[in-house]
N, C-alpha and C positions, 0 to 999 in steps of 0.2 A: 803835695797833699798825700796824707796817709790813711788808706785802707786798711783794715784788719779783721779777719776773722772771726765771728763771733757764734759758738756752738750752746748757747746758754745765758741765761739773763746777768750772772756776775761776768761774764766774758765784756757783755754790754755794759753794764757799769762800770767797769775797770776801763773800758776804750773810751768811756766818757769822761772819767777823772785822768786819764795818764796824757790825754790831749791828741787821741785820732779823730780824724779829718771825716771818716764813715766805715761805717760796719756793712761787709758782706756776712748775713746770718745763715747760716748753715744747720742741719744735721750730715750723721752717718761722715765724719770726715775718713774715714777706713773706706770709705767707698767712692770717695773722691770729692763729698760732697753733694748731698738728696734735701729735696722740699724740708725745711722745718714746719713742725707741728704750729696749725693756725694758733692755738694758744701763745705758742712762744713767741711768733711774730706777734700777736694782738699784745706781748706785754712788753714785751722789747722794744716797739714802737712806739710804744705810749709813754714809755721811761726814759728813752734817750732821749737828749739835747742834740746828739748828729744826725745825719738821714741814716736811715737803716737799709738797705738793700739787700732783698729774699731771693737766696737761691730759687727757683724753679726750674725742678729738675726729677723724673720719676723714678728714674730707676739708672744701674752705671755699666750698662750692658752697651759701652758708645753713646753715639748722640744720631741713632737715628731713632725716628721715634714712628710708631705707628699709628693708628687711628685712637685706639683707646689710651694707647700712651697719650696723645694729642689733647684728647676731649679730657683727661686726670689735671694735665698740667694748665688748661686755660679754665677748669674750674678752682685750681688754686691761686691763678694769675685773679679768681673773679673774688675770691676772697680779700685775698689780700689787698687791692682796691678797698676793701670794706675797713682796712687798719689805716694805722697812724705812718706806713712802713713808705719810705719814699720813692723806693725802685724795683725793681726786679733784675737777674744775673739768668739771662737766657743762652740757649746756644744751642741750632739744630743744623744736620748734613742730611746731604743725599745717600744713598749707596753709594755715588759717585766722587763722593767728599767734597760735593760743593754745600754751600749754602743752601739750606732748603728754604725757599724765599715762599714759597707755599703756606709754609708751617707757622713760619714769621710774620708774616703778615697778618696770620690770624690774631697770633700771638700780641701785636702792637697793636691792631684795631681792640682787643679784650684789655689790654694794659695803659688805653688812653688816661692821658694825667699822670703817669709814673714815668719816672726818667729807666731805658735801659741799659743795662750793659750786655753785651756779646760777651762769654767766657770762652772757656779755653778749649773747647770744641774748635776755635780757630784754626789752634795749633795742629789740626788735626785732620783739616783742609787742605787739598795736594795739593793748592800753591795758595802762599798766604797773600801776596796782594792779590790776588784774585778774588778772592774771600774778601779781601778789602775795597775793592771796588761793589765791590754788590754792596756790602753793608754801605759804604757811602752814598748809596741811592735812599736811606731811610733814614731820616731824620730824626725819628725817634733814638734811634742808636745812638746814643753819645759817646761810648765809651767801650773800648775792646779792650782785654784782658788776656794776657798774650804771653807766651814765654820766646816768642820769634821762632814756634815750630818744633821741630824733634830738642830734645833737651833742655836745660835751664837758663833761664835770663841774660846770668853774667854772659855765658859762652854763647849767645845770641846779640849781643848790645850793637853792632853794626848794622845787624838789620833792623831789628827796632829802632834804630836809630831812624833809618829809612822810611819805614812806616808811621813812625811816626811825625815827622816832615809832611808824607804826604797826605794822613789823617787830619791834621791840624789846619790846613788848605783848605777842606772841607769842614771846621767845625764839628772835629772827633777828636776823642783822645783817646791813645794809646797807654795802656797802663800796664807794665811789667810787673809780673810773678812767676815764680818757680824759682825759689837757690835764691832769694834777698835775705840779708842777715844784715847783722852789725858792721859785720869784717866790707862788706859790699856796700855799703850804705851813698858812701858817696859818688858812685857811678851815675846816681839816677837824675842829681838836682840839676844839671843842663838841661837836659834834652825832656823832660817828660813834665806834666801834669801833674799825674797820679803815680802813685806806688802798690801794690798788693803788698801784703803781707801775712803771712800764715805761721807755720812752724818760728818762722825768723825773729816772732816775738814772742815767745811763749818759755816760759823759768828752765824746760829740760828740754825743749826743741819737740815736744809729742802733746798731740792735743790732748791729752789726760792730765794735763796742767793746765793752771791757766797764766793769763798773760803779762808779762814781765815788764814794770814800769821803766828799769833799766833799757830793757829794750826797746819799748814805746819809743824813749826820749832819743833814743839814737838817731832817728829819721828825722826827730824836729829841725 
């Protein structure tokens, strides 16, 4: 199953004709990825045929988040409940690089009814099963978004391989992004679920384009 990027309402109609599986909808990708504008989720939602899934995300200064950071992002989790948009793409640390199960929990009791994903904040957690145990105490979680830690995918596939063996035990899925292309395509259809995709399907490889049906078809 193929995820794709979506920064814009043609991004979303082009991942609905070229045949991805769901759109994570973003703004600000120069920044790694921030909240899109409640208009673009309200029209993106209502237009797609796939589930749409909304970054929620405030600002790209890490993933620790403060109190007003906190109270911004689960007024946008509160919105967005108000669309047609099927998920949300969370992901919060301690100073300590754990899980902030505090934050989270808020987060998942305000985003009832929406399926989530944990992003790549994971990556970013001083040990990722660790991170992995915690999120498989919540249910809500389905889905972790992962490059398997410092670097990209491909150069990570034995531990994701691992995590995800041990995600799927619990009724999670492990989904690889960071470094997926064409050239890479077929590393992913044993072991996984889901796929990210970003850069890897877009006409010149920079989100200033949009996205490349050639490439779409690659992952089918």
């Amino acid at each position: 199953m193929l995820e794709v990027i979506a920064t814009n309402i043609q991004d979303v109609i082009d991942a609905n004709q070229y045949g991805a599986d769901r759109v994570e909808l973003c703004s600000n990708m120069n920044e790694g990825g921030l909240t899109p504008s409640i208009g673009l989720i309200e029209e993106a939602s209502k237009l797609s045929k796939i589930p749409v899934h909304v970054m929620v995300r405030s600002h790209n200064h890490g993933f620790v988040y403060n109190a007003l950071d906190q109270q911004e992002m689960l007024s946008d989790i509160k919105h967005i409940k108000e669309t047609n948009a099927a998920g949300i793409v969370i992901g919060m640390l301690t100073y300590e690089e754990v899980v902030d199960e505090y934050f989270l929990e808020k987060a998942i009791l305000r985003a009832e009814g929406l399926d989530i994903t944990f992003h790549r904040a994971f990556d970013h957690a001083r040990i990722q099963f660790e991170a992995l145990q915690t999120l498989m105490k919540y249910e809500a979680v389905k889905t972790i978004l992962t490059s398997g830690g410092e670097g990209r995918a491909p150069g990570n596939l034995p531990l994701l391989v691992e995590l995800s063996k041990v995600a799927r035990e619990h009724g999670k899925s492990i989904m690889p992004g960071n470094g997926i292309n064409e050239n890479n395509a077929s590393m992913w259809k044993d072991d996984f679920d889901w796929i990210h995709v970003g850069r890897g399907v877009r006409l010149d490889g920079t989100y200033q384009t949009g996205l490349s049906q050639k490439l779409v078809h690659a992952f089918l």
